[in-house]
LUMZATI-342683 format. One record per residue (C-alpha): x, z, y; residue number from 1. Coordinates in Angstrom, 3 decimals, padded with zeros to 6 digits. Example, Ala and Ser with C-alpha at 12.3 -4.5 7.8 and 13.67 -1.06 7.14 Angstrom:
<atoms>
+----------+----------+----------+-----+
|       px |       pz |       py | pos |
+----------+----------+----------+-----+
|  012.300 |  007.800 | -004.500 |   1 |
|  013.670 |  007.140 | -001.060 |   2 |
+----------+----------+----------+-----+
</atoms>
This chain:
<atoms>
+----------+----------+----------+-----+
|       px |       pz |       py | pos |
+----------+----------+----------+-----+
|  022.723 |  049.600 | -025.213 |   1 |
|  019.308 |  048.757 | -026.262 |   2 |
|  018.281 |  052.367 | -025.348 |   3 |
|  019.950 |  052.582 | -022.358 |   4 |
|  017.932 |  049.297 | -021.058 |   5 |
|  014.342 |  050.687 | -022.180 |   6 |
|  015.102 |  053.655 | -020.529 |   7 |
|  015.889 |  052.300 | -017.704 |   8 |
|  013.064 |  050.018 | -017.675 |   9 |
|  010.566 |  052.567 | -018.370 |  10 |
|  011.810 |  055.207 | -015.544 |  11 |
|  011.626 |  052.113 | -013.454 |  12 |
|  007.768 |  051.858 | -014.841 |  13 |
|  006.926 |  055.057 | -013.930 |  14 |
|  008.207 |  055.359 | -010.664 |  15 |
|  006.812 |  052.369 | -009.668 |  16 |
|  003.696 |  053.243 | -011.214 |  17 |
|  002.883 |  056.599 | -009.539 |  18 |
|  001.898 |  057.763 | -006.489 |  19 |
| -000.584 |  057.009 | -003.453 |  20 |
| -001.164 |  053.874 | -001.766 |  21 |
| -000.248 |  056.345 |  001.359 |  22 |
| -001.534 |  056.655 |  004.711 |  23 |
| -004.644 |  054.054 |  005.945 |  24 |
| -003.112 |  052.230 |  008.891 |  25 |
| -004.783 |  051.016 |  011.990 |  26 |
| -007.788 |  048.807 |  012.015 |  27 |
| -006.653 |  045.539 |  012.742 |  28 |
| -008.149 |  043.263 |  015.591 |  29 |
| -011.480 |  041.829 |  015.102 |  30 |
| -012.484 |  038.046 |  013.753 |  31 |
| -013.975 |  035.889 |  015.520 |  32 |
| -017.698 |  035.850 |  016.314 |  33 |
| -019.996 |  033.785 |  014.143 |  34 |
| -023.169 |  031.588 |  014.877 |  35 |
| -026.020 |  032.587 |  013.838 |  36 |
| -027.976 |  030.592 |  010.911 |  37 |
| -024.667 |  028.653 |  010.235 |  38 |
| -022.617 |  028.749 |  007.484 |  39 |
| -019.527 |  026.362 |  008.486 |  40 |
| -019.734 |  024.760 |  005.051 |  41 |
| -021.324 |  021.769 |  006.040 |  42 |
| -024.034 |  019.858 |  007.680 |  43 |
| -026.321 |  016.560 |  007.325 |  44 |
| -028.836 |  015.113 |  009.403 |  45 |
| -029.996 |  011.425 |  009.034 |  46 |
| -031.450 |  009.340 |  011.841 |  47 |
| -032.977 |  005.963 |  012.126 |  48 |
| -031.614 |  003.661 |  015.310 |  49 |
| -032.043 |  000.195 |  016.739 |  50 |
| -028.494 | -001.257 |  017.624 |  51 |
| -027.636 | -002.251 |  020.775 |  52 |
| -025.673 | -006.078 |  021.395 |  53 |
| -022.464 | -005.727 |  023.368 |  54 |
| -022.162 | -009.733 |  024.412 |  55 |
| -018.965 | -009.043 |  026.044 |  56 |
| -017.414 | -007.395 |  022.803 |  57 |
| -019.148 | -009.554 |  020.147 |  58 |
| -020.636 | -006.379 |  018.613 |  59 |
| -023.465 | -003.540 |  017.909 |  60 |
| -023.107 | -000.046 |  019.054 |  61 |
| -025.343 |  002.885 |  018.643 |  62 |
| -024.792 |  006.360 |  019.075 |  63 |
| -026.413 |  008.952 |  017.419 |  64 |
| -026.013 |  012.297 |  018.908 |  65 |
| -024.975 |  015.318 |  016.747 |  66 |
| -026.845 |  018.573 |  017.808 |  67 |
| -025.029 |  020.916 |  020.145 |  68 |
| -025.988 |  024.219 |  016.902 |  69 |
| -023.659 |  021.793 |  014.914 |  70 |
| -021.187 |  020.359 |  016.841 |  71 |
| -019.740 |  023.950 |  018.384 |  72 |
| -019.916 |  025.160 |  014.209 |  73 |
| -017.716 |  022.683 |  012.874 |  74 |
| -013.958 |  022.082 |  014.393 |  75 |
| -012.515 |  019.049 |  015.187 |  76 |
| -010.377 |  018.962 |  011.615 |  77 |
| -013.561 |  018.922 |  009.922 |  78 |
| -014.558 |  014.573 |  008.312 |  79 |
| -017.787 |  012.764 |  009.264 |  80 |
| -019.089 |  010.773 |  006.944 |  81 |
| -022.028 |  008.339 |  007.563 |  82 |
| -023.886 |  006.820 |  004.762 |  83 |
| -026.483 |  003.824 |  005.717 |  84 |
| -029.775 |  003.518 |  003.572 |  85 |
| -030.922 |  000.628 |  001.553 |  86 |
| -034.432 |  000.851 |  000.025 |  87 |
| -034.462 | -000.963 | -002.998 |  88 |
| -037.434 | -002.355 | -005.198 |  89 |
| -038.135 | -003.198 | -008.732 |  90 |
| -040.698 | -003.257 | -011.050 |  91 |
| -041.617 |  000.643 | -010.740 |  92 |
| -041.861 |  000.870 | -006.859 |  93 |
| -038.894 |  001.448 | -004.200 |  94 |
| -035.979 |  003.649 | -004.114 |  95 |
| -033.482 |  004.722 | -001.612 |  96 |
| -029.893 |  003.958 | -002.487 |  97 |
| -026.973 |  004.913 | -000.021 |  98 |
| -023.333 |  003.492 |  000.732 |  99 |
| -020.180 |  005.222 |  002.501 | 100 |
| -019.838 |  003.484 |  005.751 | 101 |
| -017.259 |  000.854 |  005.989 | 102 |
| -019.818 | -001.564 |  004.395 | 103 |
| -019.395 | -005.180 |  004.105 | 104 |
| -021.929 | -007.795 |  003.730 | 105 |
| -020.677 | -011.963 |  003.360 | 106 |
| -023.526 | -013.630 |  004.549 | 107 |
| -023.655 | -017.502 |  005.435 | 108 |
| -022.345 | -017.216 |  008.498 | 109 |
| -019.850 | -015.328 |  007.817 | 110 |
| -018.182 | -011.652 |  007.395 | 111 |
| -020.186 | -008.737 |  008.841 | 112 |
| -019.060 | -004.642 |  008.678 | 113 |
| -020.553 | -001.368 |  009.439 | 114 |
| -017.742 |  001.432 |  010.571 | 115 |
| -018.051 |  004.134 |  012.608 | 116 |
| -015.951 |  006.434 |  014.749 | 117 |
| -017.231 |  009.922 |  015.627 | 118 |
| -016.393 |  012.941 |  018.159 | 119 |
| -017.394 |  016.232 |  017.778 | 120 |
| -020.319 |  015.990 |  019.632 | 121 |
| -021.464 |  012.101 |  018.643 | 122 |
| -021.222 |  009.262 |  016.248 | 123 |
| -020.758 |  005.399 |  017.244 | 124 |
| -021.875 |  002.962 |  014.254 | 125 |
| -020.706 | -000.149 |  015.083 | 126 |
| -021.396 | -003.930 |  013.506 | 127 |
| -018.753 | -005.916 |  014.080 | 128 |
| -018.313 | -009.772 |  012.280 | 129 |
| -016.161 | -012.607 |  012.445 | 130 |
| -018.263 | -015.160 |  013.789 | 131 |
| -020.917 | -014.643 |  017.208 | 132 |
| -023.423 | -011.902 |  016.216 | 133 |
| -025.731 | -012.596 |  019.174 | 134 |
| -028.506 | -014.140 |  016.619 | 135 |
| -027.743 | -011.597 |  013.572 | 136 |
| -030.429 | -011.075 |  011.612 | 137 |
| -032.694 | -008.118 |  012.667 | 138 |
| -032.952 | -006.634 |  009.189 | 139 |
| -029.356 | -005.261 |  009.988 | 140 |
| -029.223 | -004.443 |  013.455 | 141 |
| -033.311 | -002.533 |  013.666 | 142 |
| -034.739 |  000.117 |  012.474 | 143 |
| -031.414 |  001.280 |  010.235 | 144 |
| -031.570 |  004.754 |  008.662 | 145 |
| -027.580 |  006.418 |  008.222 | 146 |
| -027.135 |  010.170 |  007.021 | 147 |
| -024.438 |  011.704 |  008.770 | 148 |
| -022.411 |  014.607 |  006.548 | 149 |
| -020.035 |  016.986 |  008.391 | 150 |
| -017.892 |  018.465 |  005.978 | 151 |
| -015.049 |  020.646 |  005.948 | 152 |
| -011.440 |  019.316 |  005.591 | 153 |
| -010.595 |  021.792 |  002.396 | 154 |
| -013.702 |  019.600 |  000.776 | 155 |
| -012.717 |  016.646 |  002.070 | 156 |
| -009.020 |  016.934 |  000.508 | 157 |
| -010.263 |  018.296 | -002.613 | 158 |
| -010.465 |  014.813 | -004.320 | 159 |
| -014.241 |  014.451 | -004.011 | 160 |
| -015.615 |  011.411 | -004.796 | 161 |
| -016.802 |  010.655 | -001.119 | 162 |
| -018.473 |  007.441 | -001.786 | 163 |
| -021.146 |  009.054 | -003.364 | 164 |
| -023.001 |  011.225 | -001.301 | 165 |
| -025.352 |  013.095 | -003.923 | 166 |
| -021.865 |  014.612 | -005.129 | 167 |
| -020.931 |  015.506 | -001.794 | 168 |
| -024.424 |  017.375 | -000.753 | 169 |
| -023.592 |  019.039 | -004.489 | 170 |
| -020.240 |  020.074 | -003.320 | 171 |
| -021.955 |  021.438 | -000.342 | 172 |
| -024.731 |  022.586 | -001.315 | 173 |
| -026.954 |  020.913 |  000.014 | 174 |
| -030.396 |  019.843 | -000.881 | 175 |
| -032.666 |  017.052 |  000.212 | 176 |
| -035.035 |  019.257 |  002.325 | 177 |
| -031.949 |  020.659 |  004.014 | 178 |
| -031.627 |  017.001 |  005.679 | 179 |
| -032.431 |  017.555 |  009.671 | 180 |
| -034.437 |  014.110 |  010.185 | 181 |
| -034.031 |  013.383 |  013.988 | 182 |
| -036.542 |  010.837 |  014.040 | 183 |
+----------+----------+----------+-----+
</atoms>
């Protein structure tokens, strides 16, 4: 029995084995074209704004504008993340430290947040609170830097630790002189 089943595995084997890959087919249809000087992997730009008061809504607004080269590379199922900049300072000087948008900050008057929403072609950060924002202090509202990172949704589901943005330029490839600065 035991020969019977090695046989039959190796005629198996070498039939299997043997032979051409046969005829080449057809070509198949074309993919679709690319854009020149983009990649699809991912994109950041940073820009610097002065927020608008909305009276009626108790709120900031400002847009910042993606660039057209980016917004027609990147589909809609790609995430937009916006990090807003904090310069720090100690002893040896400044330094620049960024935080993932939401962001709270519990100041005496009360609760304020930076969030965002986004399009493909724009991105709204908003500061909204929980008491009347009208007199907020200016050292949140002008003169705010926020780095905006497209990325693509296979990255963004790959368990990436989002909230810190030097990983995600890593994952992405991206270095500091790649940053667009639309100021």
């Amino acid at each position: 029995m035991k020969k019977i089943i090695t046989l039959l595995f190796i005629s198996v084997f070498a039939l299997t084995s043997c032979g051409d890959d046969g005829a080449i087919g057809p070509q198949g249809p074309p993919g679709v074209n690319g854009l020149d000087g983009l990649d699809g992997l991912g994109y950041t730009f940073e820009e610097t704004v002065t927020f608008d008061y909305f009276s009626n809504e108790n709120l900031y607004s400002a847009i910042i504008q993606i660039s057209d080269d980016i917004a027609t590379a990147h589909p809609e199922a790609d995430a937009v993340l916006v990090y807003r900049l904090e310069v720090l300072t100690d002893d040896g000087g400044e330094f620049d430290t960024w935080s993932l948008i939401p962001q709270n900050f519990f100041i005496e008057e009360g609760t304020i947040q930076y969030v965002y929403n986004h399009t493909a072609s724009d991105v709204e950060v908003i500061i909204d609170g929980n008491f009347d924002l009208s007199n907020l202090d200016a050292g949140f509202t002008e003169n705010q830097t926020f780095r905006v990172i497209v990325i693509p949704s296979l990255i963004f589901s790959s368990g990436l630790n989002l909230a810190d943005m030097e990983a995600v330029m890593h994952a992405l490839d991206i270095q500091e002189v790649d940053v667009r600065n639309k100021q």
